[in-house]
C-alpha positions as CSV (number, residue, x, y, z in Angstrom):
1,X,-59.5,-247.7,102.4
2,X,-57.0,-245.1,103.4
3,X,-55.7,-245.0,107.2
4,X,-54.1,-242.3,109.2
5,X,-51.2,-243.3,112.0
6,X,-50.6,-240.8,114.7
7,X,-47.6,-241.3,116.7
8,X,-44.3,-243.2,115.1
9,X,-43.4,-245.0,118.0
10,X,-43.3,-248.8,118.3
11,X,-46.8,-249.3,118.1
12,X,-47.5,-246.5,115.2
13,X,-44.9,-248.3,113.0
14,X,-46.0,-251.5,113.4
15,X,-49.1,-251.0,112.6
16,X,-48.3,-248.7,109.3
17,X,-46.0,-252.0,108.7
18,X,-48.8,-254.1,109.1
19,X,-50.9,-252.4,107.3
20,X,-48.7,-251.4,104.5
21,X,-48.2,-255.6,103.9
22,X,-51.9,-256.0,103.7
23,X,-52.2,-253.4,101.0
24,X,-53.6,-250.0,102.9
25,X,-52.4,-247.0,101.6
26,X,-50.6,-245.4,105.0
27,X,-50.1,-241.5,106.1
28,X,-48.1,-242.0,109.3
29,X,-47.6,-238.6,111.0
30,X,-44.9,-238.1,113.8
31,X,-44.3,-235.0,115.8
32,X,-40.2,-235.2,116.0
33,X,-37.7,-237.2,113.6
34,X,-37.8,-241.0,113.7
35,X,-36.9,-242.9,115.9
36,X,-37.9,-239.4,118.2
37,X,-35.7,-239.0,121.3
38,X,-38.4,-238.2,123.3
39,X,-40.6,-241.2,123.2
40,X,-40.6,-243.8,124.9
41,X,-39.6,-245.8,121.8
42,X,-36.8,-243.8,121.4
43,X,-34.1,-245.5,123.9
44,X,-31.3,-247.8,123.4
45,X,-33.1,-250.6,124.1
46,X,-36.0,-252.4,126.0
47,X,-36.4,-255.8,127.5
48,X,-38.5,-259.0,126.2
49,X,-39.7,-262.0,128.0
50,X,-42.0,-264.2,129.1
51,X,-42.1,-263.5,133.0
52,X,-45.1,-261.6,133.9
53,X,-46.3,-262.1,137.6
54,X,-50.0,-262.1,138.0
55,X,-50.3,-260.8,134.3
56,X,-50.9,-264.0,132.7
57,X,-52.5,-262.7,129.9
58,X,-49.4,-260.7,129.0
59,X,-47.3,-264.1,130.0
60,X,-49.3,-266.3,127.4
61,X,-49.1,-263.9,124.5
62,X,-45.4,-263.8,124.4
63,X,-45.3,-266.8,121.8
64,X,-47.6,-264.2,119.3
65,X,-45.2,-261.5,120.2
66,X,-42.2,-263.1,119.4
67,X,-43.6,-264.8,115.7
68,X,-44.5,-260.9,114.7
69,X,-40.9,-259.9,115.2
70,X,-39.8,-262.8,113.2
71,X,-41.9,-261.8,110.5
72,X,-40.7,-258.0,110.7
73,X,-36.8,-259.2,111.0
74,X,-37.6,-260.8,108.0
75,X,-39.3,-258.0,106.1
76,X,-36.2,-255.5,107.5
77,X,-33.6,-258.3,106.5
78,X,-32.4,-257.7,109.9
79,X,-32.2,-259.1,113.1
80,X,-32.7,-256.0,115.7
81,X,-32.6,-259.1,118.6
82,X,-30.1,-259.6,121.2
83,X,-31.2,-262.9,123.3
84,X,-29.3,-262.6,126.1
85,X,-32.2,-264.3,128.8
86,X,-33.2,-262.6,132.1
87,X,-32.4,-262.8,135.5
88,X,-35.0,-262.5,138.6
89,X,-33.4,-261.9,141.8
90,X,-35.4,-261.9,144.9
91,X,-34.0,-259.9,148.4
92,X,-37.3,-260.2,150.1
93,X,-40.5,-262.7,150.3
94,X,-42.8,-261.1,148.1
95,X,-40.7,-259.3,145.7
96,X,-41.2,-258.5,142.4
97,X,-38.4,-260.8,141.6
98,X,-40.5,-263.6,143.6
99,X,-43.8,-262.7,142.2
100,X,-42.8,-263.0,138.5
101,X,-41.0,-266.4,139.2
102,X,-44.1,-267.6,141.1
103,X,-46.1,-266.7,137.4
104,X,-43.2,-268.6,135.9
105,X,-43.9,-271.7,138.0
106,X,-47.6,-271.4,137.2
107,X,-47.2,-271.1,134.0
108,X,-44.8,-274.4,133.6
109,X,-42.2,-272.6,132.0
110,X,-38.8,-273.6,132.5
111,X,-36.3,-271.3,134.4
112,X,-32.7,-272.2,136.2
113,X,-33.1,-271.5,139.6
114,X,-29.1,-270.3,141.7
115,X,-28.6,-269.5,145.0
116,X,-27.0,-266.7,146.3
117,X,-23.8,-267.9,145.7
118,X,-24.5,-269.7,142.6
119,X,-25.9,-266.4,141.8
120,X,-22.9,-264.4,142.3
121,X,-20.4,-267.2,141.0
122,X,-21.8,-266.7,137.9
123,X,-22.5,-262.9,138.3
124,X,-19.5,-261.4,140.1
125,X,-21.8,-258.0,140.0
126,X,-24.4,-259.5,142.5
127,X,-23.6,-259.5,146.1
128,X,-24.8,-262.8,147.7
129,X,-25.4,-261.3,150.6
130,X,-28.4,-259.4,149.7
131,X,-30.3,-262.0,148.0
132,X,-32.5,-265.3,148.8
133,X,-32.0,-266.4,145.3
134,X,-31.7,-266.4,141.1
135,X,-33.5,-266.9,138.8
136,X,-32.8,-267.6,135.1
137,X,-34.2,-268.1,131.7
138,X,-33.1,-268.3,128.3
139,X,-36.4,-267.0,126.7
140,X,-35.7,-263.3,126.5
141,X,-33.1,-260.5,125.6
142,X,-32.8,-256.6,124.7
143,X,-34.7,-255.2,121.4
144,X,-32.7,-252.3,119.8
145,X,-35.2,-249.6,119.5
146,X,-33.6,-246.9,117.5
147,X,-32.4,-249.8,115.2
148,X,-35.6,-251.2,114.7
149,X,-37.4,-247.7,114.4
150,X,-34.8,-246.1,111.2
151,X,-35.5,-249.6,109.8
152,X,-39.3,-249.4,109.9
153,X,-39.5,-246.0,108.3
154,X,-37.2,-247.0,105.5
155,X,-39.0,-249.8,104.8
156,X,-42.3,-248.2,105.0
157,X,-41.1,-245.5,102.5
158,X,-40.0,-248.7,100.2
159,X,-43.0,-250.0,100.2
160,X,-45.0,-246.8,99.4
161,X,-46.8,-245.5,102.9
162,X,-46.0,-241.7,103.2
163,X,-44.4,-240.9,106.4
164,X,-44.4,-237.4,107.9
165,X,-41.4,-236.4,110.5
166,X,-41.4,-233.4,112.3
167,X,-44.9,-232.8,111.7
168,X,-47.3,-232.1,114.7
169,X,-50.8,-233.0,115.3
170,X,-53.0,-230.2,117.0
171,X,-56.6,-232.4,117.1
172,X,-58.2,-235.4,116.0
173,X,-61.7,-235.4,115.1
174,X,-63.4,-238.8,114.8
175,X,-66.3,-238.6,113.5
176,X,-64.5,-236.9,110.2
177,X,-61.8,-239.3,110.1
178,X,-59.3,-236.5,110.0
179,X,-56.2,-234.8,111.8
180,X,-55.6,-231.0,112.0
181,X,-51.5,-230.1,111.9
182,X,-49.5,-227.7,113.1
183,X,-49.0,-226.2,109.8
184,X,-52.8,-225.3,109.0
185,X,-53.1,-228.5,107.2
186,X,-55.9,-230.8,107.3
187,X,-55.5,-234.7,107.1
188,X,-58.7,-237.2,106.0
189,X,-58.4,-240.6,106.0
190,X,-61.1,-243.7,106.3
191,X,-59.7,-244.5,109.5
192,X,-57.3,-242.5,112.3
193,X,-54.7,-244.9,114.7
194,X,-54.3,-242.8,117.5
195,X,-50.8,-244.2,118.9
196,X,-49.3,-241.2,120.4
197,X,-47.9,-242.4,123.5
198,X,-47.2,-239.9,126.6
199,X,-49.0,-237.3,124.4
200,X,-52.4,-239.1,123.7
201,X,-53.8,-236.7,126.5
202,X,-53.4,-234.0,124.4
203,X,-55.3,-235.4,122.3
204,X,-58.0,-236.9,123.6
205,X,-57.9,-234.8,127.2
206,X,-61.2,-236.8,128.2
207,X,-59.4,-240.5,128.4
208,X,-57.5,-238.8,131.7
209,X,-60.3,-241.2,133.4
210,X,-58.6,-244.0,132.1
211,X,-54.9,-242.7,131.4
212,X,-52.2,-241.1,133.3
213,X,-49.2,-239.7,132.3
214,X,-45.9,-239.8,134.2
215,X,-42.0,-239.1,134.0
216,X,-39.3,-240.9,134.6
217,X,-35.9,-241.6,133.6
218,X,-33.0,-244.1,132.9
219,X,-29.6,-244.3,133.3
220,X,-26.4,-245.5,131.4
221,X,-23.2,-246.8,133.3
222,X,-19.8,-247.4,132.8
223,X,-19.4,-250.6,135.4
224,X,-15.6,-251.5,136.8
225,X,-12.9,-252.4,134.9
226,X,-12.8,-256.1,136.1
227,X,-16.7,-256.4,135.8
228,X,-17.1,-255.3,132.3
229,X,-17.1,-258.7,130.7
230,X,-19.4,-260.4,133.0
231,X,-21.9,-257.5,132.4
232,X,-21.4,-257.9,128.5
233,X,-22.4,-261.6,129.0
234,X,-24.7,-261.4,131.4
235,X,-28.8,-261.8,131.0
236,X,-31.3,-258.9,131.2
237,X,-32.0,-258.3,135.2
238,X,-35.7,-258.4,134.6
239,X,-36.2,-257.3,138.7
240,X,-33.5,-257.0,141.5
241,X,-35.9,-257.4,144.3
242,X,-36.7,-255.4,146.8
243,X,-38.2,-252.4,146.6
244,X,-37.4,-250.3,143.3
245,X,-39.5,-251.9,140.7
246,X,-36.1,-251.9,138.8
247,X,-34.6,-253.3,135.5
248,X,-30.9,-253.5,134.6
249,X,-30.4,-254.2,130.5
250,X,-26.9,-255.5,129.8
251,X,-24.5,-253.3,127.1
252,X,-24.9,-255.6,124.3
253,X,-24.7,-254.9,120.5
254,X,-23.4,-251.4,120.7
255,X,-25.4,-250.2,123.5
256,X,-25.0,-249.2,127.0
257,X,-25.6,-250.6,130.7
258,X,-29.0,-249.5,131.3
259,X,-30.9,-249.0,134.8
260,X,-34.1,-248.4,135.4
261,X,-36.2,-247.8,138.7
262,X,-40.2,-247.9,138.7
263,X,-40.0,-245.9,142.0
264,X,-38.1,-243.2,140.0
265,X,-41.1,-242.0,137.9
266,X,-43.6,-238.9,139.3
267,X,-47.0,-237.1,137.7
268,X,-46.1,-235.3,134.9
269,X,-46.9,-233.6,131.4
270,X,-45.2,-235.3,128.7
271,X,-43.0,-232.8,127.7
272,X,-42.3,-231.8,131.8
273,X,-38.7,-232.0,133.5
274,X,-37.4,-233.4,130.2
275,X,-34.0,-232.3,130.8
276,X,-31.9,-234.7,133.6
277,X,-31.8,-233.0,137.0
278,X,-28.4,-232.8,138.8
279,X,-27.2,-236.0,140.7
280,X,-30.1,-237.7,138.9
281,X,-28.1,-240.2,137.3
282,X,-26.3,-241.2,140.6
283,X,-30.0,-241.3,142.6
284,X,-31.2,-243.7,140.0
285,X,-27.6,-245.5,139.5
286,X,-27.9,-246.0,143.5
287,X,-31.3,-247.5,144.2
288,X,-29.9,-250.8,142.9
289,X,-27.4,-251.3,146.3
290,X,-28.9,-253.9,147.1
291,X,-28.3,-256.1,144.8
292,X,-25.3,-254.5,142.8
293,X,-22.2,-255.0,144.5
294,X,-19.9,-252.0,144.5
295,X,-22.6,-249.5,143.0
296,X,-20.4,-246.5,143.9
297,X,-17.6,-247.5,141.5
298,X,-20.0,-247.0,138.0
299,X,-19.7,-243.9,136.3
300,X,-22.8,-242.0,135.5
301,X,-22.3,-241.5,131.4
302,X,-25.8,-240.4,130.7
303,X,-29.7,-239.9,132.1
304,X,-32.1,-240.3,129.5
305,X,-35.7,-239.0,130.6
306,X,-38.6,-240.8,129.7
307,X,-42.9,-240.1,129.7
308,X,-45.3,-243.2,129.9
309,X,-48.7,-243.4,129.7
310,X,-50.3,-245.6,132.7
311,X,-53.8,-247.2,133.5
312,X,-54.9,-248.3,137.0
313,X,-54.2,-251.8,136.2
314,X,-51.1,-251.5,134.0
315,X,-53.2,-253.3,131.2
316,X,-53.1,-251.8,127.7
317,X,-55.7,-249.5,126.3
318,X,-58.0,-249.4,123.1
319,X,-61.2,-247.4,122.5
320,X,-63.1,-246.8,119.1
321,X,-65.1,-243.6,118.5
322,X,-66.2,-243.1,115.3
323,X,-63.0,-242.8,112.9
324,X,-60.8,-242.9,115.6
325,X,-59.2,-245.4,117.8
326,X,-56.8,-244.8,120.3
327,X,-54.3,-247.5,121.4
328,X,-51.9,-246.8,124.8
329,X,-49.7,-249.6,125.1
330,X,-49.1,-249.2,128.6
331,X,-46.9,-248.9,131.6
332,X,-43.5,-249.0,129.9
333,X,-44.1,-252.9,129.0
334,X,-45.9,-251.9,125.4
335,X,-42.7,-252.3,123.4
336,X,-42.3,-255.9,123.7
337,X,-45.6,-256.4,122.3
338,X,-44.8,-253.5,119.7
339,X,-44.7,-256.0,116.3
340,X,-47.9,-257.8,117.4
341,X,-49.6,-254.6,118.1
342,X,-49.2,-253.4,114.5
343,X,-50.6,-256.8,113.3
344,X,-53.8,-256.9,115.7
345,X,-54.5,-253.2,114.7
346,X,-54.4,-253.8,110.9
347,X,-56.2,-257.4,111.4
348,X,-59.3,-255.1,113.3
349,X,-59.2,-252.5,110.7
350,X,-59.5,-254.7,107.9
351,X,-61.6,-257.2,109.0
352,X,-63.8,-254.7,111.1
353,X,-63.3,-256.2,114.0
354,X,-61.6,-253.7,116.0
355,X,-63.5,-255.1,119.2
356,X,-61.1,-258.8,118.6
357,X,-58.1,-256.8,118.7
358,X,-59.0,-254.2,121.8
359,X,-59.9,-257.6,123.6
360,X,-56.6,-259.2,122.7
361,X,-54.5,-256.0,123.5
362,X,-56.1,-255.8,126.9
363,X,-55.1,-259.4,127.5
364,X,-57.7,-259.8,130.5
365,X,-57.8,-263.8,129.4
């Protein structure tokens, strides 16, 4: 059995890890260098926990998540882990920040709950004021992306799987089990992983029933002088309340202070509006007052722009035809779930089973 990987984000190089351990002989096949700027895997860093609102599926398959890192920190000889906990805060009844403590609540796992000023004591960047309440819990923290990606791909080249960089795929055809590139040359394999992210579409155009693609962006700040420490020490901000379907990500381990805005993102083609508009950075830096105290005093160092795949539900997508399956891990919250991914992939294609693993990845249970 021989398997081509399309895509070398998260979820393409877990799975050619997973893969790879069981013995498959690997082609993985990425349009840019690895980790790829562009992606969505490409960033900083991205968020794990266990909060997940009304997603209880997601909520309950944390555990899994977490034991397939372990195994790949193990395999790397690295941790690429900060566990710095997250933070809900809630502004309004019926919040996100309220909504994914009320799944935490149903779910019986254990969280701190602060008020306002408890909440601020502790977090001199939150102004009191603006909130009802905290929320915090130990079980979560930051994953380094671009740490964990150059990893990957120098393990997988270890451990024999050929990895292609800078090499673009014009079509997929399923029923051959093979990829047409860029350069006129033809890939066949048993088996094709579709795991292109933002540029599935391109792919596979007729999935725009289930699929759509949008932009968005982050940005990194420089916080005052006096509340640099806190922010250092402080927990991922998994939602501010309100109304911005935000995220803050705290600068730990050589990265910066990240923010994040789920209103922020628009329609677009992957490779659209790539380049940061003017005063973008300060629009996205300023949709978090409230809860961010002082919000005009951080600098703007960078806007990073971003393209996610999204289905109506914000549940993950897998479909087999022929050859081919395509896997959209979606809605920005795939990279948590990036390790486990790989594992239920390689489980499916070996076992042929591929059903078991699109009906865990959809997590509808």
């Amino acid at each position: 059995m021989s398997i081509l990987v399309v895509g070398a984000g998260i979820s393409g190089l877990s799975t050619a890890w997973a893969l790879t351990k069981r013995g498959v002989p690997v082609t993985l096949v990425e349009q840019g260098p690895i980790p790829n700027p562009l992606s969505a895997s490409g960033d900083q860093h991205r968020i794990i926990r266990r909060a997940y609102g009304s997603q209880g599926g997601y909520q309950r398959r944390i555990g899994a998540a977490y034991a397939a890192w372990d195994e790949m920190w193990d395999d790397l000889g690295s941790k690429h882990l900060a566990d710095t906990g997250f933070m809900l805060l809630s502004q309004v009844p019926g919040d996100g920040g309220e909504v994914y403590r009320n799944g935490l609540i149903e779910g019986g796992y254990p969280f701190e709950n602060l008020s306002p000023e408890e909440t601020a004591e502790r977090f001199p960047f939150i102004d009191p004021s603006t909130i009802r309440y905290g929320a915090v819990s130990s079980e979560g923290g930051v994953l380094l992306c671009q740490r964990i990606a150059a990893d990957l791909k120098n393990w997988l080249i270890a451990n024999g799987a050929q990895v292609q960089e800078k090499t673009k795929v014009m079509s997929v055809d399923g029923s051959a089990g093979s990829v047409a590139l860029a350069d006129g040359r033809v890939l066949v394999a048993d088996h094709v992983i579709v795991t292109a992210g933002a540029w599935t579409l391109g792919l596979f155009p007729k999935l725009e029933i289930s699929l759509k693609t949008y932009r968005t962006a982050v940005v990194y700040l420089t916080p005052p002088a006096d509340l640099r420490e806190p922010w250092e020490n402080a927990p991922a901000i998994l939602d501010p309340g309100g109304s911005n379907d935000g995220y803050v990500l705290p600068p730990v381990a050589g990265t910066g202070l990240k923010f994040g805005a789920g209103v922020h993102r628009y329609r677009a083609e992957p490779d659209q509006d790539r380049t940061a508009r003017e005063g973008e950075g300060e629009q996205l830096r300023d949709y978090f007052s409230p809860p961010i105290a002082r919000i005009g005093e951080y600098r703007v160092d960078d806007v990073v722009t971003c393209a996610y795949t999204f289905t109506a539900d914000e549940h993950f997508f897998a479909t087999t035809d022929g050859k081919a399956t395509v896997v959209s891990a979606c809605s920005g919250h795939g990279y948590k779930f990036g390790a486990v991914v790989g594992q239920k992939l390689a489980e499916g294609i070996v076992s042929k089973e591929m059903t078991r693993a699109q009906t865990w990845l959809e997590a509808r249970d």
